[in-house]
N, C-alpha and C positions, 0 to 999 in steps of 0.2 A: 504494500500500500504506500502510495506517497501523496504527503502532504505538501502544499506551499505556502510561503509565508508571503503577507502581505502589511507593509507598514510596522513590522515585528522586529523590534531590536533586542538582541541580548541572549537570544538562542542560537546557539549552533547548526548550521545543516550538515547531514550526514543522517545514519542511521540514531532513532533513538527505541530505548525502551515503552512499551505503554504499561505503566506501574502501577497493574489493577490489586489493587490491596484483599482480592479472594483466590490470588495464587498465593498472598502469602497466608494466607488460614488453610487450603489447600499443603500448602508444602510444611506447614507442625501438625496435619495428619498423616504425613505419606513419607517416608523416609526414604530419600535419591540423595544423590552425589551432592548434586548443581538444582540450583532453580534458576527458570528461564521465563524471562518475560516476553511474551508477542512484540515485533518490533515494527515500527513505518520508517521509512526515510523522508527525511524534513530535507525541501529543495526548498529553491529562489524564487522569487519574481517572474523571473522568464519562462520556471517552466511550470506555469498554474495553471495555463489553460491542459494540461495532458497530466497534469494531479486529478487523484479520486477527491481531494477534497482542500478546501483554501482554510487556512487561520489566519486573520485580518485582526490590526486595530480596528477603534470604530469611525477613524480616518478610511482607514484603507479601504473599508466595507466601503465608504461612502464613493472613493474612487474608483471601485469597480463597479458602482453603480451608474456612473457617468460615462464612464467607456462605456459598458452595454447601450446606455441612452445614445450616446453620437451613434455609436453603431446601428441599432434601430432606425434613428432617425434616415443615417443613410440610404440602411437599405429602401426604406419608402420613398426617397427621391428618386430611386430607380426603378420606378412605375412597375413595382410589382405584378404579380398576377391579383385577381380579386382577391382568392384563398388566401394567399401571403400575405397580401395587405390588412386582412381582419387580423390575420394572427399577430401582426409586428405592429398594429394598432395597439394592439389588448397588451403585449409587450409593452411598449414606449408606455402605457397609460401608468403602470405596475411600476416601473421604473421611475416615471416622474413624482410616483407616490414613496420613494424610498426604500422600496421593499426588491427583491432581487425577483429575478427571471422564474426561479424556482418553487415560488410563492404565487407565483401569477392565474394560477390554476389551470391551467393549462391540458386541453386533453389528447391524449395519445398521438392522436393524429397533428394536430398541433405543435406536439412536441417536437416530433418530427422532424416537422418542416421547421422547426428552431436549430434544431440540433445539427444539422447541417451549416451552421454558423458560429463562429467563435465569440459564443456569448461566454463570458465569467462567470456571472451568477447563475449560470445553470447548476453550477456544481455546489456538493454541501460547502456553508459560511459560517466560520464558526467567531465569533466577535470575542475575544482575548482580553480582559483587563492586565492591569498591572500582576496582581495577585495569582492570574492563570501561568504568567510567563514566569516567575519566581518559583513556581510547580509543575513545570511545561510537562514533564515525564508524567506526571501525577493525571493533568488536565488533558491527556492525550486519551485518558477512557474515554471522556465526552465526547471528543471528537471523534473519534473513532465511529462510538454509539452514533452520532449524527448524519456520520458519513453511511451509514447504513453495514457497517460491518459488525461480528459477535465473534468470541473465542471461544475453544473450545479445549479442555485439556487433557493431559495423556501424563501420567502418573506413577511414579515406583522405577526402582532400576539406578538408569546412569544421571533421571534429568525430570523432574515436574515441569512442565513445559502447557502454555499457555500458546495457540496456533490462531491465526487470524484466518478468520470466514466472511463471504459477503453471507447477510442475512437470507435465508432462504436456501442455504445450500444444502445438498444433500448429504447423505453419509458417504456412500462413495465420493464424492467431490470433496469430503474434509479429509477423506482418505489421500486423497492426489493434492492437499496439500502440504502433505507430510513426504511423500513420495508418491512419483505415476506408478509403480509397483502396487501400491494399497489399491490404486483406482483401478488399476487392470486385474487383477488375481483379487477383488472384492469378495469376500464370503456374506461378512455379517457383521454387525457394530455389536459390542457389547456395553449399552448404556447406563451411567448413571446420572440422574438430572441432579445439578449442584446442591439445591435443598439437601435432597435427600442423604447427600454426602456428606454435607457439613451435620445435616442432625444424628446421623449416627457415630459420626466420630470417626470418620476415615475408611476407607475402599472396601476391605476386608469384614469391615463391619454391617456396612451396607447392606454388600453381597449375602451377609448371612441376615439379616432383614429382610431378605428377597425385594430392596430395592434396584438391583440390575436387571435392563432386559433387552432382548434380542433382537435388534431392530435390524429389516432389508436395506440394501442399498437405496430405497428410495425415500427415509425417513428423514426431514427434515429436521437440521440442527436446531437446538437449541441453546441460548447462551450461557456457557460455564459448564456446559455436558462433560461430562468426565467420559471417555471413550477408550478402550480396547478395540482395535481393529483386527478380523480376523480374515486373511488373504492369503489368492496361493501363491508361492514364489517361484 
């Protein structure tokens, strides 16, 4: 996942941690080597439009709200189609009201024909105070969360490890983000939902709870699933 900064001084780009505080209750149940936290890479300015998602002052927010505006505006100087024109109306209107592309409501078909433009605020905007950037590792769950992605984790051995998922992915596809081996040689996920993990007191415990269960390759993650994958190699 990568994020961009906009109007944000005093974080580093490069990869960072996102230091969600239920790997660390996760890793004083589970005894591994290492604990590992989900990571994003935090880039520049230049490369925001091709980030999953922007972290913005609430300068910067404002300045990407003003490019998208010229840009709309343009393209309506360039005698759209009718179609175009309703949608990059309803844009421009959204825009002159302060609020991002994203927010516009905009329907599928819509989108679309947006999306085909290097609008900013199409993408998630996450507005940063002072206090967020003094805790940027910390403040990266929200954004994260915003940008529409969930973790999921894998527990015991060399590594408690926390994996980044778009929302909605399935088990095979959290398997292929661990390795394309999980996703191709898929058996079966062996689940625990996080609750249930933390109220028993750790994995083993769970499992003799008959809080684990057997979920197909086509079960939808859920955030902080505790996961065993089972695959052929």
């Amino acid at each position: 996942m990568k994020i961009s900064l906009i109007g944000i001084i005093g974080v580093p780009l490069g990869t960072h941690r996102v230091k969600d505080p239920r790997l660390d209750q996760a890793d004083k149940l589970v005894e591994a080597v290492k604990k590992v936290y989900a990571h994003v890479d935090v880039v520049a300015e230049g490369d925001a439009l091709t980030a999953d998602a922007i972290v913005a002052s609430a300068e910067g927010r404002l300045e990407l709200i003003i490019r998208d505006l010229e840009l709309a505006e343009t393209r309506l100087e360039r005698n759209p189609s009718e179609r175009e024109k309703a949608v990059f109306l309803k844009v421009k209107a959204c825009l002159e009201a302060e609020q991002v592309v994203s927010k516009a409501g905009l329907t599928p078909e819509e989108a679309q024909a947006v999306d085909a433009h290097a609008f900013y605020t199409t993408k998630p905007i996450v507005v940063a105070e002072a206090s967020d950037i003094a805790r940027f590792d910390e403040f990266l769950v929200r954004v994260v969360s915003d940008a529409g992605y969930i973790s999921f984790l894998t527990v015991g051995g060399s590594e408690n490890r926390a994996w980044l998922i778009r929302k909605g992915s399935t088990a095979a596809e959290a398997g292929g983000a661990i390795h394309t081996d999980i996703h191709k040689g898929f058996i079966r996920a062996e689940i625990i939902g996080f609750a249930d993990f933390i109220a028993a007191g750790g994995e083993t415990q769970a499992r003799h709870a008959n809080k684990l269960r057997v979920e197909t390759k086509t079960y939808v993650m859920q955030d902080y699933d505790l996961v065993n994958f089972r695959f052929n190699k």
